[in-house]
KOLVEXSE-664560 format. One record per atom (N, C-alpha, C): residue in three letters; y, x, z. Coordinates in steps of 0.001 Angstrom, whole numbers, padded with zeros to 6 digits, always signed. Layout:
ALAYXZ ...
This chain:
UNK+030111+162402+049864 UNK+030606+163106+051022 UNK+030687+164592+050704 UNK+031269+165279+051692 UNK+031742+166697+051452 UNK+032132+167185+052604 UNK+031942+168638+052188 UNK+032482+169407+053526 UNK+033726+170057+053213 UNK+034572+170413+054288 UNK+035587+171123+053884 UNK+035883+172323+054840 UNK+035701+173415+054385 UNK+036458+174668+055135 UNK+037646+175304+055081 UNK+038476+175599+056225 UNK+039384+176311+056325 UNK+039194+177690+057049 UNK+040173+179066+056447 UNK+039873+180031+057563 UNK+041587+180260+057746 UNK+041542+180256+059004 UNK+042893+179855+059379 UNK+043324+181010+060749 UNK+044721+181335+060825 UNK+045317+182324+061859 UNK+045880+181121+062855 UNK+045585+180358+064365 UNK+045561+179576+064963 UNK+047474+180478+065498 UNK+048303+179718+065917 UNK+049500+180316+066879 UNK+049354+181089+068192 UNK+049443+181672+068300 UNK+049496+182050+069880 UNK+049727+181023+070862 UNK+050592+180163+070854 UNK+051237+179246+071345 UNK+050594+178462+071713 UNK+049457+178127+070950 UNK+048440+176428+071295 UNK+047681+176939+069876 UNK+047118+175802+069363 UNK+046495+175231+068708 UNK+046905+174780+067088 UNK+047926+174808+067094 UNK+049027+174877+066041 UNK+048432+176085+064862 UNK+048516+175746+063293 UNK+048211+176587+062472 UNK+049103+177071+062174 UNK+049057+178761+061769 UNK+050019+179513+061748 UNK+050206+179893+060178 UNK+048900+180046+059712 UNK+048690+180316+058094 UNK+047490+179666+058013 UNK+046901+179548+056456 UNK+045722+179262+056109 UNK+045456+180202+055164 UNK+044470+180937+055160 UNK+044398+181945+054493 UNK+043182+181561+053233 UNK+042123+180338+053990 UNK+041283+179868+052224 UNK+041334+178625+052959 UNK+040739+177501+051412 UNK+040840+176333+052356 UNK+039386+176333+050930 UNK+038402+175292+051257 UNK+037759+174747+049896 UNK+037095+174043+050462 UNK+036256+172831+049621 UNK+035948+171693+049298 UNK+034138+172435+048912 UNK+032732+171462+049275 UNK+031588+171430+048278 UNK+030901+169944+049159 UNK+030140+169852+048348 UNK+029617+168503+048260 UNK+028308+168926+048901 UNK+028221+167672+050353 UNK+026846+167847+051065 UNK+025299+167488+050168 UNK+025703+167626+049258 UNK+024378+167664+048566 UNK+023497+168891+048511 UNK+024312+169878+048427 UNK+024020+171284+048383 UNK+023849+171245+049835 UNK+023481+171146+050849 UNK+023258+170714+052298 UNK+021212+171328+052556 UNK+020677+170659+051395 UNK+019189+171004+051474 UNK+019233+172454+051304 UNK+019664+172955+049981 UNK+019822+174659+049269 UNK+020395+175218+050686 UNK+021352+174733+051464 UNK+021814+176020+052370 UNK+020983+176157+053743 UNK+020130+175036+053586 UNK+018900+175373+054952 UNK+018004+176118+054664 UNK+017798+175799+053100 UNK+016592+177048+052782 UNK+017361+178480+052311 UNK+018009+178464+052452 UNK+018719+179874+052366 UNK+019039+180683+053636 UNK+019024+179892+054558 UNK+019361+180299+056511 UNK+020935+180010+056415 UNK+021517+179349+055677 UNK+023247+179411+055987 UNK+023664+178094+055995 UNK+023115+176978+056765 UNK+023773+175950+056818 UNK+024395+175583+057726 UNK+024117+176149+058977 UNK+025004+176102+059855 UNK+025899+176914+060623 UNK+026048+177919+058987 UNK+027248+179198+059079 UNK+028205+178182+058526 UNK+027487+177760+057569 UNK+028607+177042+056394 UNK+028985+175372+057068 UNK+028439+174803+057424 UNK+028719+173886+057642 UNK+029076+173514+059566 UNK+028329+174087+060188 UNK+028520+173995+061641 UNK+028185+175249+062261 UNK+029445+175533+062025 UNK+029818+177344+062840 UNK+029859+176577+064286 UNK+030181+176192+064621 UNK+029932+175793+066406 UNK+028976+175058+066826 UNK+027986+174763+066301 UNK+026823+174644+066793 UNK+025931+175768+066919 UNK+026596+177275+065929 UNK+026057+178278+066336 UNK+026827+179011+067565 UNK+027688+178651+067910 UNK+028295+179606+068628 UNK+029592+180360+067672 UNK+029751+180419+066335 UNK+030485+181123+065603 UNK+032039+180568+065838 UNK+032949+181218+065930 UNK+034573+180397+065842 UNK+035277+181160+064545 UNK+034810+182360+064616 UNK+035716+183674+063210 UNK+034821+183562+062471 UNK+035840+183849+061423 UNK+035270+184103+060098 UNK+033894+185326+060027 UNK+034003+186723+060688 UNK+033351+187452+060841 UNK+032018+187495+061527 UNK+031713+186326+062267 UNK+030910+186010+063015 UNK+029513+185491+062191 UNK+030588+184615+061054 UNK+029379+183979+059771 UNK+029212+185051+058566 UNK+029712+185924+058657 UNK+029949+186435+057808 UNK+028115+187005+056797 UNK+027884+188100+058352 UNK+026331+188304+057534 UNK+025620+187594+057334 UNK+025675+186469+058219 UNK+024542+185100+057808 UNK+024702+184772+056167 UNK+025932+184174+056122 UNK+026189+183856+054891 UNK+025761+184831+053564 UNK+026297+186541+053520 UNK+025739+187361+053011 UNK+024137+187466+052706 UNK+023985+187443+054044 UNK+022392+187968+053990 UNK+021602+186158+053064 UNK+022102+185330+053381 UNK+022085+183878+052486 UNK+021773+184262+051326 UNK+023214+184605+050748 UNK+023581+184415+049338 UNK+022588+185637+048597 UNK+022435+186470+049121 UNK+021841+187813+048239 UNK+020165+187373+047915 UNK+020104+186525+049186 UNK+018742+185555+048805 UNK+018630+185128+047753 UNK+019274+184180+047706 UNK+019681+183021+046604 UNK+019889+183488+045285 UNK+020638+184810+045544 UNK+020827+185714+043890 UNK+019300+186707+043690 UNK+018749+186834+044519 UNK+017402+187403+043984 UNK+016576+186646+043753 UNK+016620+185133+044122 UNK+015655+183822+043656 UNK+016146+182939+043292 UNK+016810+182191+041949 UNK+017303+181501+041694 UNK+016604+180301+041140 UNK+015509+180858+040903 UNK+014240+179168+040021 UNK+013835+178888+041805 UNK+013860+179338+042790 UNK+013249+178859+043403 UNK+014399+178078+044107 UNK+015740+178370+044320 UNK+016514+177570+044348 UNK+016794+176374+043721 UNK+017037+176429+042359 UNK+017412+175649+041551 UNK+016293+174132+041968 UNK+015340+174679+042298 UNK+014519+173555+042655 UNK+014910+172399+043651 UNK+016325+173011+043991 UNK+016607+171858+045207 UNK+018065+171314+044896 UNK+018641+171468+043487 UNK+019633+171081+043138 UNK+019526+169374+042961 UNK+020854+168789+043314 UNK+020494+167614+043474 UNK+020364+166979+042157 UNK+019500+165728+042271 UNK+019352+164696+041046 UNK+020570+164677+039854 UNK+021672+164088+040813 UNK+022744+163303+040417 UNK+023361+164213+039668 UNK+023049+165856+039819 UNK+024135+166707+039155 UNK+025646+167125+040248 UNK+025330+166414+041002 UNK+026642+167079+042173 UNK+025853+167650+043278 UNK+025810+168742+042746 UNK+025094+169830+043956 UNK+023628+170833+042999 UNK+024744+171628+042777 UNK+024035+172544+041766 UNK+023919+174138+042109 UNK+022393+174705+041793 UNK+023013+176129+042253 UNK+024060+176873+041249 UNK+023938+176493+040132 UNK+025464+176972+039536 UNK+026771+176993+040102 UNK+026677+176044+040483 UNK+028060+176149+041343 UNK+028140+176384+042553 UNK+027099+175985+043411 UNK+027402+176596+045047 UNK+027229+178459+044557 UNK+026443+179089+043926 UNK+026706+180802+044290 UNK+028254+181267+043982 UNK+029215+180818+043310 UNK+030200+181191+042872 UNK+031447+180819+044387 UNK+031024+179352+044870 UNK+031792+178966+045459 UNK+031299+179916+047049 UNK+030588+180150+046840 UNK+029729+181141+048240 UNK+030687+182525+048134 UNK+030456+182723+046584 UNK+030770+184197+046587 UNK+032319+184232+047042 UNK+032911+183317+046426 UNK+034544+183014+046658 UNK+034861+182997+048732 UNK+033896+182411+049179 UNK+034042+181818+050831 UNK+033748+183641+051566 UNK+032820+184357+050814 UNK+032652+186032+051391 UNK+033697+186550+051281 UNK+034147+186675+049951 UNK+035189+187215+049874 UNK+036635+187036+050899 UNK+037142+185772+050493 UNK+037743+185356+051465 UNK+037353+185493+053394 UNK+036303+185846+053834 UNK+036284+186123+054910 UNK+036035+187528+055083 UNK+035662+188828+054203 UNK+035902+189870+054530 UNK+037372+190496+054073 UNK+037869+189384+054013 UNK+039579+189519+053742 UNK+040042+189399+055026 UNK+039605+188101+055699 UNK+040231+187599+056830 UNK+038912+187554+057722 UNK+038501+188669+058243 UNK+037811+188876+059459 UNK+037764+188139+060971 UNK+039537+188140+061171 UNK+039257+187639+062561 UNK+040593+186012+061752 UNK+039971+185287+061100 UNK+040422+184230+060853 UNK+039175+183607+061493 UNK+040121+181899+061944 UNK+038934+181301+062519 UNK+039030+179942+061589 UNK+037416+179455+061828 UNK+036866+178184+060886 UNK+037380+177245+061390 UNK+037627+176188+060875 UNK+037936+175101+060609 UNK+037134+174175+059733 UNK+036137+173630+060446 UNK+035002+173285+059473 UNK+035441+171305+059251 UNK+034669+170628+058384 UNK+035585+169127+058439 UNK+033951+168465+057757 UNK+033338+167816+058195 UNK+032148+167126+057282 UNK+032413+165665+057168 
């Protein structure tokens, strides 16, 4: 299983997508790593926080990741068995999802689990 995010410009009109400005893919394995980091339900369920924009998750996620890059053995400790769900690869794909939302500030999530 997997999650999938979009940050997306909705139409004026309705509900209808107007652009997609990021779209990406990570595997709920990495699901444990983003609770102990405080960003799992930036990353995965922005509306169970209340979040709809991109900007809304934004410091959570930040204030997350800078964690995660000042402790990485203590992370790594929760990478999964199987090898799909690694901190090697979730910090890069994190760093890629910041970027992309201090690009697109008032883009809104589109989250998919």
């Amino acid at each position: 299983m997997s999650l999938d995010v979009e940050l997306v410009k909705k139409c004026t009109c309705g509900e209808a997508i107007a652009e997609h400005y990021y779209e990406a893919n990570i595997t709920h394995n990495l699901a444990i790593m983003a609770g102990k980091a405080g960003i799992y339900k930036a990353i995965w369920r922005p509306h169970e926080i209340d979040c709809k924009f991109a900007k809304d998750i934004l410091p959570i996620v930040e204030k997350g990741y800078e964690d995660m890059l000042m402790r990485p053995d203590y992370y790594n400790q929760f990478n999964a068995e199987n090898g799909w769900g690694l901190y090697e690869d979730f910090m890069p794909w994190i760093s890629d999802y910041i970027e992309a939302m201090r690009e697109n500030p008032d883009s809104e999530i589109i989250t998919c689990v």
